[in-house]
C-alpha positions in Angstrom: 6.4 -34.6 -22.2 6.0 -32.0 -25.4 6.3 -28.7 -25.6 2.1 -28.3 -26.2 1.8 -30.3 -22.9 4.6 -28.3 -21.1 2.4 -25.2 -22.2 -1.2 -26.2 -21.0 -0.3 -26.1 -17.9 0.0 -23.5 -15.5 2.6 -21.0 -15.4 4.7 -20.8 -12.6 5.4 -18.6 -10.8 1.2 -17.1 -10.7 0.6 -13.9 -11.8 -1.3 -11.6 -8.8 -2.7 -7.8 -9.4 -1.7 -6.8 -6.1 2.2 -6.3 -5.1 1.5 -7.5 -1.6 -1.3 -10.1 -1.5 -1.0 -13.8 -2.4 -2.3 -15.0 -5.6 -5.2 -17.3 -5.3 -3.7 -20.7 -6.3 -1.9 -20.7 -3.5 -5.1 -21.6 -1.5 -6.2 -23.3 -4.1 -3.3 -25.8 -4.6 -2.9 -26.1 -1.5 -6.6 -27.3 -0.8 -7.4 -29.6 -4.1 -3.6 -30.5 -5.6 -0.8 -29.3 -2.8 1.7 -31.2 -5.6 1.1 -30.1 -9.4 2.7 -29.8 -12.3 3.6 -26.5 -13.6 5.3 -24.9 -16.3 8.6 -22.7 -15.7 9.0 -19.3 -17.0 12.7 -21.3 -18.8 9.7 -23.6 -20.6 10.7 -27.0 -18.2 7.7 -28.6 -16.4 8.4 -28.4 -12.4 6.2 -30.2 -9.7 4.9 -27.3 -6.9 4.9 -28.2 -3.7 2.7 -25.8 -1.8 2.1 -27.3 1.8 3.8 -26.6 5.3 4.7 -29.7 6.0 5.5 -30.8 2.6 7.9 -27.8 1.5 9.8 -28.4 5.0 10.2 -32.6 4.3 11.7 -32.2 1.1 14.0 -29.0 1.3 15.3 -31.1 4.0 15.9 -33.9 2.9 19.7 -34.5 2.3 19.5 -36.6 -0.3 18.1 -33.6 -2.7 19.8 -30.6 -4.3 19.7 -28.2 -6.2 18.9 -29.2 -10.1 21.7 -28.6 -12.6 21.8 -28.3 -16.4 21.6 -32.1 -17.0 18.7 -32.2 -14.7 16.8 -30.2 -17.1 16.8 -26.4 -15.2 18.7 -23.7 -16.1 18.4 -21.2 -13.7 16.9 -21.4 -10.3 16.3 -19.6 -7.1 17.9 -20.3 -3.8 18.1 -18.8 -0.8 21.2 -20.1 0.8 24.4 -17.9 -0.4 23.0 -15.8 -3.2 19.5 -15.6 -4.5 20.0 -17.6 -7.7 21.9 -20.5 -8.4 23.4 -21.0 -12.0 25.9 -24.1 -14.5 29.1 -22.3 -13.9 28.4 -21.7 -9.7 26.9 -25.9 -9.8 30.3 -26.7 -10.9 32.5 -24.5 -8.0 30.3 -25.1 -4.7 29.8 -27.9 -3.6 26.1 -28.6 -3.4 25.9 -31.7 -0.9 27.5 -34.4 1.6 30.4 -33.3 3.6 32.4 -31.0 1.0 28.8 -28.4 1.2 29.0 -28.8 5.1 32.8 -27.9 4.8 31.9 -24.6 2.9 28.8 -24.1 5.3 30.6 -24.1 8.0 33.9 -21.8 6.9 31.2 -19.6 5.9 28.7 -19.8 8.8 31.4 -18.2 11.5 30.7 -15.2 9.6 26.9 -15.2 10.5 26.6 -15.7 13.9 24.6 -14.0 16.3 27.8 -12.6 18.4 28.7 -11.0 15.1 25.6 -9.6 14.1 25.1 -7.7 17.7 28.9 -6.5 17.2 27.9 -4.9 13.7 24.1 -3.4 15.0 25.6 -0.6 16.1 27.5 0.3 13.0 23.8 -0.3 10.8 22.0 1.5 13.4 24.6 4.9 12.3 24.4 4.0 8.8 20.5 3.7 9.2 20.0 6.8 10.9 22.1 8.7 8.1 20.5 7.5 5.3 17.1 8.8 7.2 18.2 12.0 7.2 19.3 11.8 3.9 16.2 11.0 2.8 14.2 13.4 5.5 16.5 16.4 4.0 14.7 15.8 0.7 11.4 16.2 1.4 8.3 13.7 1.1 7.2 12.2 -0.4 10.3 10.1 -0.7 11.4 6.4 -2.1 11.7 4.8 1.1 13.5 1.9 -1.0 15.4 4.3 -2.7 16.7 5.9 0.3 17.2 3.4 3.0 16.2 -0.6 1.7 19.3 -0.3 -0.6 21.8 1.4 0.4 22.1 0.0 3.7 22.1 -3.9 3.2 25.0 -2.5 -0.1 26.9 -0.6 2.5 26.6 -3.5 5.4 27.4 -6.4 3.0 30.5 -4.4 0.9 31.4 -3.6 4.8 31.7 -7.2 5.6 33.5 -8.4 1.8 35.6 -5.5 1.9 34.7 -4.4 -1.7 33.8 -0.5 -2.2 29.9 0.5 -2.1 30.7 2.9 -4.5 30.0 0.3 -7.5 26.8 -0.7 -6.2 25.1 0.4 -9.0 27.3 -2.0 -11.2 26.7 -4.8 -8.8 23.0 -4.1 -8.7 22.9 -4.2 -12.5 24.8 -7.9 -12.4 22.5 -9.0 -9.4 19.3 -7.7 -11.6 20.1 -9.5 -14.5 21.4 -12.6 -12.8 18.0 -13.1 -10.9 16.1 -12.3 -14.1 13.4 -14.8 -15.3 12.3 -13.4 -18.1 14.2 -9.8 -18.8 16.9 -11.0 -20.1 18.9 -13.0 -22.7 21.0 -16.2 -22.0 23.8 -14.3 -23.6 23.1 -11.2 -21.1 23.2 -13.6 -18.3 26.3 -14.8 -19.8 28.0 -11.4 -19.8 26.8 -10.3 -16.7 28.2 -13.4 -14.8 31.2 -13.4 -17.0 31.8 -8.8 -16.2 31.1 -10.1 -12.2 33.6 -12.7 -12.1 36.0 -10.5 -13.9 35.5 -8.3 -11.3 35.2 -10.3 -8.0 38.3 -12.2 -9.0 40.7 -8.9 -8.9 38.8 -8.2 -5.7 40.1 -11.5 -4.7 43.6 -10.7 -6.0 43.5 -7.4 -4.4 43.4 -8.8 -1.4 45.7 -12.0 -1.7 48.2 -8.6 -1.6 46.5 -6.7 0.8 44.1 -8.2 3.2 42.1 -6.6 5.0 39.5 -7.3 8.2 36.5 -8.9 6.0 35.3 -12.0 5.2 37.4 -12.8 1.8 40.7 -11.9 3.4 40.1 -14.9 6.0 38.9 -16.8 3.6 41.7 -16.6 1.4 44.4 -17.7 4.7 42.2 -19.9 6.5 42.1 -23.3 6.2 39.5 -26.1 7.4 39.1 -29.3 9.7 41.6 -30.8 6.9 44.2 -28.1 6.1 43.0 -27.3 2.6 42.2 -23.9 1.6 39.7 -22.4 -0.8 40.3 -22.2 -4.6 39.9 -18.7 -6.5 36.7 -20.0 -7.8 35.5 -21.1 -4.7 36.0 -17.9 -3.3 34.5 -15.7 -6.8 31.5 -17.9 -7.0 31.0 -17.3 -3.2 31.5 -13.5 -3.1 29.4 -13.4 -6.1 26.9 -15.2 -4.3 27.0 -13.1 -1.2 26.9 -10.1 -2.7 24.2 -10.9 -4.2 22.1 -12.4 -1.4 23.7 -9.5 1.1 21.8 -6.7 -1.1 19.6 -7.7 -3.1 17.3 -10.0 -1.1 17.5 -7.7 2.0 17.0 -4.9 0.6 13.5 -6.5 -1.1 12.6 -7.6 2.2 12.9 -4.4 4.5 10.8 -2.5 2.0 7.8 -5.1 1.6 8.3 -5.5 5.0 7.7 -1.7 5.9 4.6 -1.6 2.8 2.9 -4.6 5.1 3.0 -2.9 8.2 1.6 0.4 7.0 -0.8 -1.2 5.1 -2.9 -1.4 7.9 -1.9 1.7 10.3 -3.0 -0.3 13.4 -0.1 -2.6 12.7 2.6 0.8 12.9 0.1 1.9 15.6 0.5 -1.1 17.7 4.7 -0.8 17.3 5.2 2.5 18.3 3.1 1.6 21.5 5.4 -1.4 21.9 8.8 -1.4 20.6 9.3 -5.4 22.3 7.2 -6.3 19.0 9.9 -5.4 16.8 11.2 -8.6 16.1 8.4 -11.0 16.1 6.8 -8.5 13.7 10.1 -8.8 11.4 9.3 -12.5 11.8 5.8 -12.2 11.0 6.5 -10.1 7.9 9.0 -12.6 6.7 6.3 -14.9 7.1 3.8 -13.1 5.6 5.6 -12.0 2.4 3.5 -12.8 -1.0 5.9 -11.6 -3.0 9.0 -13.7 -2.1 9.5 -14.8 -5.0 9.8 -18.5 -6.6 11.2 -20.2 -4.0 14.0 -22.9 -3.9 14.1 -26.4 -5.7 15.0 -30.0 -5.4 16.1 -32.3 -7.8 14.6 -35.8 -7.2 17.5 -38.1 -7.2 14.8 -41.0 -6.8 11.3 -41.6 -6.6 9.5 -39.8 -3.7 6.3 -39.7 -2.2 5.0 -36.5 -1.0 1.7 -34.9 -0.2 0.4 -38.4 -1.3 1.5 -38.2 -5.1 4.5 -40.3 -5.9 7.2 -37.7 -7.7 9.7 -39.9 -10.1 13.4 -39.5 -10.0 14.2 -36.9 -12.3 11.8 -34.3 -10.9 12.3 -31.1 -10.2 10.4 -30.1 -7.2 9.7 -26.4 -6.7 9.1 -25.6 -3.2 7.0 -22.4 -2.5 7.8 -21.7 1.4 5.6 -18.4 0.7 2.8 -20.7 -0.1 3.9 -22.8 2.7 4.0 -20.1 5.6 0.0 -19.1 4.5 -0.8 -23.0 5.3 -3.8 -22.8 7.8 -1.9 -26.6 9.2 0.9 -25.0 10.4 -0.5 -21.5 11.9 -3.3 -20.4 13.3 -4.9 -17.7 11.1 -2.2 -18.2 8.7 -3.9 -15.1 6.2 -3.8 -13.0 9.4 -0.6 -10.9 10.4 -0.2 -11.2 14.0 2.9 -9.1 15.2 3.3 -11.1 18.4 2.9 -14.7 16.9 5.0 -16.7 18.8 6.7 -19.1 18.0 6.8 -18.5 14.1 8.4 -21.3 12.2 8.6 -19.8 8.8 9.9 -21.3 5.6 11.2 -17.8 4.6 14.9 -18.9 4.7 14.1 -22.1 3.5 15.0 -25.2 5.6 17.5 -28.3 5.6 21.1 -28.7 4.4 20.4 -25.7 2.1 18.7 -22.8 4.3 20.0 -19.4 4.0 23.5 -18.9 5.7 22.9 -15.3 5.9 19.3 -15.5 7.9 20.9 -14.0 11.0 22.2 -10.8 9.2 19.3 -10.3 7.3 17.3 -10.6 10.5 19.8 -8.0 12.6 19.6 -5.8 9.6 15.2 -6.0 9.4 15.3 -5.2 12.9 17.8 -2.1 12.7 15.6 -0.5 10.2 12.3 -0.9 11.5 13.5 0.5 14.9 15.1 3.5 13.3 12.2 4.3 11.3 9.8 4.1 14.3 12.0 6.3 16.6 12.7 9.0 14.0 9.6 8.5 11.3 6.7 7.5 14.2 4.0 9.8 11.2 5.7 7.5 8.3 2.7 6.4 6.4 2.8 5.0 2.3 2.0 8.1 0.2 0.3 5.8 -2.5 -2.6 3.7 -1.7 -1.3 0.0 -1.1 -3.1 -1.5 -4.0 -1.5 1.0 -6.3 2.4 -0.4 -5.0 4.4 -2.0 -8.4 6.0 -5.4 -8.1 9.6 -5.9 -9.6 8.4 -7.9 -12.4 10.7 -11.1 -13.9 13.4 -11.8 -10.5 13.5 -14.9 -8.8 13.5 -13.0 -5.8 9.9 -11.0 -4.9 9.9 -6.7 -4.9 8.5 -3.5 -5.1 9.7 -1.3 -7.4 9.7 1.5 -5.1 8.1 2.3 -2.1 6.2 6.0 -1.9 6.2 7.5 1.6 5.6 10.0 3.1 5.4 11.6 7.0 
């Protein structure tokens, strides 16, 4: 295919007015063409996959992964350990078979329920500070300012053991690393380049001193066969933590808290029934139009989906946002019902490859939405929810802030 042809067709990801309502070819793809070809924001021609069932089949399929350079993409999102996946990351963690199910599993024991509930009550304190932080200034106030960032930064440098005092510089690394279309190849370069620099004296740091996180065990421990991590093993996977820990969470909790004042019979409806707390975290997750440009696949051979034969060699680009609006898989799937139940979302993709960090991000949705009801029950958005501005050019779906008031 040319470059004319690459540029007649649609660009991907699809543009939308509003920051939290789907774009139109969503339902339109999925209706007339749920597999099409569209054009990247890099310039390479992808195949969208916008159905339920056909987003779920092929992000879990194990013989797919992730593309790499050779297989014609750059720079892709993903879900499972840090929001983007990049050439020099392709070439440290291993990306299928038993060596990715190796590093899944060293990393998983950090993730699991048990240790979530053990750190709620230390985000529950952080999230009630940062309220009154924010309180003490006065609405109207950033709401993603004041409590979506800094409290995913402060669990996540928590659990890695690095200082959330240089969040800003790891929220400058993290923006330009999930950039699209902000930034240079050569910016990309330096900012992956500054955050290994960095990462890998973290690592050294605590080679000499560990301490109770998740890199000093990494660093001693060993798995199933007695080998231990590499140092670029362990960079490329702090890098991609920290970046996934933050950046994504923080995101979420914000468009999560937009969505359910949006309509102020869904906050209505929470402060009568506190038990709805985490199916509506669920629902939100599922509801989220502004996720981003989902994970995807490299075709290693041919495959039929959605009745369209997809040639080895193709990158498939899954929307799970599209997917979790697919009237086949819910009921009212354009409606946000706060007690839907059960909910089997995309959100955190699916497969081999879905997000290790699911059940933090969860915990963490779930300790600021009960904090905010208890001490903010009048919170309401101080700017009419039309008028709320998307992060433009990430992978990963925003608002730039988020204007409250109470």
């Amino acid at each position: 295919m040319t470059q004319s042809d690459v540029d007649r067709l649609p660009d991907f990801p699809f543009a939308t007015d509003a920051a939290l309502a789907p774009p139109a070819e969503w339902a339109e793809f999925r209706a007339k063409c749920p597999v099409a070809k569209v054009a990247l924001a890099s310039g390479d021609e992808a195949s969208l996959i916008t159905r339920y069932e056909d987003v779920k089949r092929v992000l879990s399929d194990p013989r797919f992964t992730r593309p790499t350079p050779e297989d014609n993409a750059a720079r892709v999102a993903d879900t499972e350990s840090g929001g983007v996946f990049n050439s020099e990351m392709a070439g440290v963690i291993p990306q299928h078979g038993e060596a990715h199910l190796k590093w899944r599993r060293m990393l998983g024991k950090w993730f699991t329920a048990k240790r979530m509930n053990a750190l709620r009550p230390g985000m529950e304190a952080m999230a009630e500070q940062l309220v009154d932080e924010m309180v003490a200034k006065g609405t109207p106030a950033d709401l993603k300012a004041g409590v979506a960032f800094p409290l995913p930064v402060w669990v996540i440098c928590d659990m890695l053991g690095v200082p959330d005092t240089d969040r800003d510089r790891f929220a400058h690394w993290s923006d330009v690393m999930l950039s699209m279309t902000r930034y240079t190849q050569a910016e990309f370069d330096v900012a992956q380049a500054e955050f290994g620099r960095y990462m890998g004296g973290h690592i050294a740091a605590k080679r000499a001193e560990p301490g109770e996180d998740i890199l000093s065990a990494l660093i001693t421990d060993t798995d199933a066969d007695g080998e231990r991590w590499s140092d670029a093993l362990l960079v490329a996977s702090g890098i991609g933590l920290l970046i996934a820990g933050h950046e994504t969470t923080a995101n979420m909790i914000a468009k999560m808290v937009a969505m359910l004042l949006e309509d102020r019979g869904r906050w209505e409806a929470l402060l009568a029934d506190r038990s709805l707390i985490r199916t509506a975290v669920e629902e939100s997750l599922r509801m989220d139009a502004n996720a981003g440009i989902g994970m995807s696949r490299y075709l290693t051979e041919d495959f039929e989906v959605g009745g369209t034969t997809l040639p080895a060699g193709t990158t498939a680009m899954c929307s799970m946002a599209s997917a979790n609006r697919d009237d086949r898989a819910f009921d009212a799937a354009d409606a946000m019902n706060l007690d839907r139940s059960p909910n089997a979302h995309l959100a955190f993709g699916a497969g081999a490859h879905a997000c290790l960090g699911q059940p933090l991000a969860r915990t963490e949705l779930q300790v600021v939405l009960g904090v905010l009801l208890r001490r903010l029950p009048s919170l309401e958005l101080a700017v009419p929810a039309d008028d709320l501005r998307k992060v433009e050019g990430l992978a990963v779906g925003g608002l730039r802030e988020l204007p409250v008031r109470w």
